[in-house]
Phi, psi and omega in degrees: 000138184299325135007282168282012187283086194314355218262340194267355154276328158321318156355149181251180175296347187251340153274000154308295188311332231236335173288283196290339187267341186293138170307335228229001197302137163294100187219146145269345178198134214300015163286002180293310224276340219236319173303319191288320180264014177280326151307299239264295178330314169323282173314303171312323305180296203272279158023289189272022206038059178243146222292149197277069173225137206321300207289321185280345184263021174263309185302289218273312157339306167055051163085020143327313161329314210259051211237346201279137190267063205279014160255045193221358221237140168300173167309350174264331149286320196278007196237349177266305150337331147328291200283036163254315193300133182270169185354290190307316196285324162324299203274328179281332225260323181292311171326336192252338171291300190267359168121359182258044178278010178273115204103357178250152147271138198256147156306129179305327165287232284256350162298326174303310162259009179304316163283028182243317181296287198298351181270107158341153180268142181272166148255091202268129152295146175102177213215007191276151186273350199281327183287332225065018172268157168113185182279327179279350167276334191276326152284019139296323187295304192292320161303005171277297178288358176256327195265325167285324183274025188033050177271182176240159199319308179307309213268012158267351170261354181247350127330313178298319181277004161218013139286322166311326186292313190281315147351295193275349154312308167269005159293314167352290190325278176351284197264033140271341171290320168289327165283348190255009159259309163291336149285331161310268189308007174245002210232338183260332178275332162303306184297320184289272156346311186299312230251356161270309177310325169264345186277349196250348158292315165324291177330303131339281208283026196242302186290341184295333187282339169287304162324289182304294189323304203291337215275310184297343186253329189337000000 
């Protein structure tokens, strides 16, 4: 999964935002989202020799943070999920989660993202361009998702080629995950056959023995 890919900490920041912000990213739950950049902020963190604390791993993210879709996630999750965030935004996002936003004030950033924070990620299958699944949607998707973050060209082609690299990893990923699954079911289908296949020998040599008594009482 791209996520979990050391390569993506290597990454520079603007091919993370370009990794994290896709609808389609394959997560089951954006604390996948929250991990990866909490790894990446590290690393970065150590990179720049800069001292390993929430506030330098906000600085070198560069709103990368607000990219976790933490209105998707419970209070319980969001409370794990914090600790890129400072204090006001923690405490307006929980406000909001648990259904108590009255008295809170939402931050103008993060009002700004709110409906995006709160929208599930889709999950497109296939490998077809009409969803934006396969490898060329998907660099329509990240040159897009590129085009928002304002980078200028050189640093959207060269973002694009490692993020598009880490991309065509969980496409990979994806589909060793669906053959190691269809082998698992043919392998259950085998077993099942066998287990007819010895019940219907049994089955046989229980009438044959029958067979012989009438022949024999006859």
């Amino acid at each position: 999964m791209v996520l979990r890919s050391e390569d993506l900490e290597d990454v520079d920041v603007s091919a993370l935002k370009l990794v994290v912000c896709r609808e389609t990213l394959a997560v089951r739950s954006e604390l996948e989202v929250f991990d990866a950049l909490w790894r990446w902020s590290g690393r970065e963190c150590k990179r720049q020799r800069a001292e390993l604390n929430p506030a330098n791993r906000r600085a070198v993210l560069e709103g990368a943070q607000f990219l976790v879709r933490y209105l998707t996630l419970s209070p319980g999750e969001l409370a794990r999920a914090s600790g890129l965030l400072e204090r006001e935004e923690a405490d307006a996002l929980t406000a909001m989660v648990s259904g108590a936003e009255e008295g809170f004030e939402m931050p103008d950033h993060l009002a700004e993202m709110q409906s995006v924070m709160r929208t599930p990620r889709c999950k497109v299958r296939g490998g077809g361009d009409k969803n934006g699944g396969g490898p060329n949607g998907m660099k329509k998707r990240l040159s897009r998702a590129g085009s928002a973050l304002r980078l200028t060209p050189a640093k959207r082609r060269q973002s694009l080629a490692v993020a598009t690299k880490l991309a065509m990893a969980e496409e990979a990923a994806e589909y060793d995950r669906r053959m190691t699954a269809l082998a698992t079911a043919e392998r259950d289908r085998r077993k099942v056959d066998e287990l007819k296949e010895r019940t219907r020998r049994k089955f046989n040599i229980v009438e044959e023995f029958f067979v012989c008594l009438a022949c024999i009482f006859d």
